[in-house]
N, C-alpha and C positions, 0 to 999 in steps of 0.2 A: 666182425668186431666183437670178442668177451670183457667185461671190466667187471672185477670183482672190487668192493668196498667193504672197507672195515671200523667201523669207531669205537674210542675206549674214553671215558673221563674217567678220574681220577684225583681225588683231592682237588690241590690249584692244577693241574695237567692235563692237558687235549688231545688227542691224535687222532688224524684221520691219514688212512693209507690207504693206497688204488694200485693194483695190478691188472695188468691187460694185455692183448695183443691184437693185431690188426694186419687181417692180409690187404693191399690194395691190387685188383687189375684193370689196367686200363688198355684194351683191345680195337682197334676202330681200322677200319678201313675205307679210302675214298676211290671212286673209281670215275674217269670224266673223261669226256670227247670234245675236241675245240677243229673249228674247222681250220684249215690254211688258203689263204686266199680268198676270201668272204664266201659270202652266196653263190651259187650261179643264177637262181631265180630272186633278186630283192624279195624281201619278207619273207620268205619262205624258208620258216624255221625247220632244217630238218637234217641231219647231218648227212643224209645222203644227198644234199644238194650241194655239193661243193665238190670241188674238182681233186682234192685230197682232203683228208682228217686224221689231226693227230690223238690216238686214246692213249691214255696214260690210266699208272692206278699206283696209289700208293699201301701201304700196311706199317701199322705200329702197334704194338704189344712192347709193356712193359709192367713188371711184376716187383713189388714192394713188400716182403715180410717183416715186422716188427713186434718185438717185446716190449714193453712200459711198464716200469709203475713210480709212484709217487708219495709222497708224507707231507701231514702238516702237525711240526708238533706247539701246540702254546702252550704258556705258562700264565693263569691268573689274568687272560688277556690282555697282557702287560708285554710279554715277549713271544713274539713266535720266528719257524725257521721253519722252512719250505723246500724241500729236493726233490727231484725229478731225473730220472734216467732212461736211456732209451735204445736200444737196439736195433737196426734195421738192416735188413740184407738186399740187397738190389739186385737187378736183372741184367742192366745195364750196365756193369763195373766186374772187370773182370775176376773169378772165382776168388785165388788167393787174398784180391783187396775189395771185398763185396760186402762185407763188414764192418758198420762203425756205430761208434757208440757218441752220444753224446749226452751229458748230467748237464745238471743246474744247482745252485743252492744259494737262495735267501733269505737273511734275516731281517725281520720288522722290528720297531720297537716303539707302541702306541705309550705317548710321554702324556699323554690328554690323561692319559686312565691312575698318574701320582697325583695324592692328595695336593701337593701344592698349584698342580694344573686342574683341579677339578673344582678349585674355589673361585675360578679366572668365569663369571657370567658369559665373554664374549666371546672364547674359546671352547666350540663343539666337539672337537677333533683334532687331533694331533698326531701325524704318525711321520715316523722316520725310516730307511730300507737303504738296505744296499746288497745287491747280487752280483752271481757271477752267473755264465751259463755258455756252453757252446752247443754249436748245431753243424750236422752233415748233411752233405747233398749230391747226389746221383747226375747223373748227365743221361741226355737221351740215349737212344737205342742204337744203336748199329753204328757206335763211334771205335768198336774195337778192332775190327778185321774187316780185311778187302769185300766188298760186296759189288757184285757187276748189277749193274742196271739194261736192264732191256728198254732198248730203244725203235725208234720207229723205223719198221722192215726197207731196207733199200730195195727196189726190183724185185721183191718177192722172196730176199735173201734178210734174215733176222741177222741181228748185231747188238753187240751188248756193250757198255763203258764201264771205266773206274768215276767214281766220285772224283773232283778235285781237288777235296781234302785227305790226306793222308791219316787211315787212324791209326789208334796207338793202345795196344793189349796190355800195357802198363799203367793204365790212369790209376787212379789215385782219387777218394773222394772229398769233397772240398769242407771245408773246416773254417767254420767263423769261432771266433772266440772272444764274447762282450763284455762287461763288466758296466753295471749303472748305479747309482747313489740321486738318491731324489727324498723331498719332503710332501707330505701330503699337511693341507690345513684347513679346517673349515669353521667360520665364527658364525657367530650371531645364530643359534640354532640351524644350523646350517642354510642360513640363508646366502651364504657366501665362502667360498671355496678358492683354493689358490692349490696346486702342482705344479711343481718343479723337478724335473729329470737331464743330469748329466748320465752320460752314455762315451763310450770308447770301444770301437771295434775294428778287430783285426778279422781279414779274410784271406786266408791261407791254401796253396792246392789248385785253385781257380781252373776248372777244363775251359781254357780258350784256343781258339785257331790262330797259332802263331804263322805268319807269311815264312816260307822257303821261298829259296833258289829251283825256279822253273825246270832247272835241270835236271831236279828228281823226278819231275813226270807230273807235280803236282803244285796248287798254289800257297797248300798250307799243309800243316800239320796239328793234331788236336796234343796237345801239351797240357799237363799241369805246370802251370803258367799262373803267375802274378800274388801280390800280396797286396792288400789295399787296405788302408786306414781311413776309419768314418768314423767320426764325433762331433758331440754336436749334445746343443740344450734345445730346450723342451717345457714350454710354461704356458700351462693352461690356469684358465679364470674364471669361473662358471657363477654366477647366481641367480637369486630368485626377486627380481626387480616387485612386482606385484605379486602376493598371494592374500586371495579373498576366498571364502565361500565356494564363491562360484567360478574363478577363473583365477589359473597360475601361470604365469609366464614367467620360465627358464631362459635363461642366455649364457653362450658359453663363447668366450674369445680364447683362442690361441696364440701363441706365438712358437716359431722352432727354427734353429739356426744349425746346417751340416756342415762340415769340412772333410774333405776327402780327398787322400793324395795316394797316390799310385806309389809304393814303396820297391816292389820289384817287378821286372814282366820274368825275364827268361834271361838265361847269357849269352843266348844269339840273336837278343832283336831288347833295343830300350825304348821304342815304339810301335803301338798295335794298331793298326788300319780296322775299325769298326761301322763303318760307313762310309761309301766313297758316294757322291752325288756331285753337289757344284762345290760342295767344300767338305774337305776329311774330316769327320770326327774319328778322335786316336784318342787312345790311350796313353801316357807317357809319363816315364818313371821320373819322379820327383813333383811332378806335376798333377792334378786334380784330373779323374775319373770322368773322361768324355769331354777334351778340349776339341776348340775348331780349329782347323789349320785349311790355310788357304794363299793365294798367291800375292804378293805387292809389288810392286813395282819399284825397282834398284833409281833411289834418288841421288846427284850431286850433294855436294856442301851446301852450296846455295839454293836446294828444292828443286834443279830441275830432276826429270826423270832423264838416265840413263838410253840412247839407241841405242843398237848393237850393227852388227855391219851390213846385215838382212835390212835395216830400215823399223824394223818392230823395235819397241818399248822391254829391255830387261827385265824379267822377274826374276822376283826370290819366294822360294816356299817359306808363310812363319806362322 
């Protein structure tokens, strides 16, 4: 990682600018032996004690390049405005779409620092903001091309598989794009503090495993898939209940409220199977990120439940 730093004043005027860049690698390999069919001798830890064993081993490497840099310019610490931009190439995403960019840019506006707010005793601080900003994002390794897995030797004869997700040498990487407006406040020498943050975010691109038809050979497909909306408030309350000499005590309450609805998945599927156990959590378009779906049972008018001609009780999936 290099980051070079610059600052300049100037009359009422500020600026601080940062340029930089950042390789990341992250290389790891796991390799492990489990037996099949327990022990042959109890306790006797030892993988050769068991009548087969299966080893397995996995590998991942994945490689991150990035450009940055950044400004902050103010004015008479009255006004400032904040950007940021960012470069990264990924390891993971195929050549032609392995580059994305993503900026930022806020303005502040400290109201505490005009003479008519600066004659207010109870009023420490005062500042106003509103941004905009997006960010990209990569997906694991080995989601673009067929890779066979080696699997455990039948008879002394090796044998390899496909995964059963289908991947896809066209991804695309994924794209939030937020926007937020909040107030900062704090009275009485700052013995007391109030923030408030509105936020709206859109998520665009999303690599999820959309389900196929078994007939392709496979259970899914990795797709750029979905678009999903999250906003939501944000009001924190911090103060300083005691400060003496010898002993201060801070306290900070929170509060924060999301909403998030699933805007689009794909045009062959308007619900996503994300966990299957005793009950589905899915995805589903029009509807909030991570519902349950599960079976009830098909009632009469009158409440009773539904037989069917087997003798069992009717379900319905909802």
């Amino acid at each position: 990682m290099n980051l070079a730093t610059a600052k300049k004043n100037w009359d009422k005027f500020s600026l601080v600018a940062n340029i930089g860049a950042n390789l990341r690698d992250q290389n790891r390999k796991q390799d492990y032996g489990i037996t099949q069919g327990g022990l042959t001798i109890p306790e006797y830890y030892n993988l050769k004690n068991a009548s087969a064993v299966k080893i397995d081993n996995f590998k991942y490497h994945r490689r991150i390049a990035s450009v940055y840099g950044s400004f902050s310019l103010g004015y008479n610490d009255l006004l400032y405005i904040d950007g940021t931009v960012r470069n990264d190439w990924s390891s993971t995403l195929p050549v032609d779409n392995n580059s994305f960019i993503y900026p930022s840019l806020t303005g502040s506006f400290v109201f505490s620092q005009l003479d008519a707010f600066k004659q207010l005793d109870w009023l420490s601080f005062g500042k106003l903001r509103l941004g905009w900003a997006q960010v990209g994002n990569d997906t694991d390794p080995y989601q673009l091309y067929k890779v066979y897995e080696a699997e455990q030797a039948f008879e002394g004869q090796p044998s390899y598989s496909l995964p059963d997700k289908k991947p896809n040498a066209q991804l695309k990487p994924e794209i939030t794009s937020s926007w937020e407006t909040g107030i900062n406040l704090q009275f009485f020498k700052n013995r007391l503090g109030l923030d408030v943050t509105y936020y709206n975010n859109n998520s665009r691109n999303q690599i999820l495993p959309v389900p196929v038809s078994s007939s392709f050979g496979y259970a899914s497909k990795t797709f750029n898939a979905g678009k999903i909306n999250n906003k939501g408030l944000e009001i924190v309350l911090n103060g300083t209940p005691i400060r003496t000499e010898y002993f201060t005590w801070d306290a900070t309450i929170n509060w924060a409220k999301n909403k998030n609805k699933v805007i689009k998945l794909d045009d062959q599927v308007s619900t996503l199977s994300l966990s299957n156990t005793l009950v589905d959590l899915v995805a589903r378009e029009g509807e909030s990120y991570g519902q349950f779906l599960g079976y009830d049972f098909v009632y009469t008018p009158d409440g009773q439940r539904v037989v069917q001609e087997n003798g069992t009780f009717m379900k319905l999936l909802s």
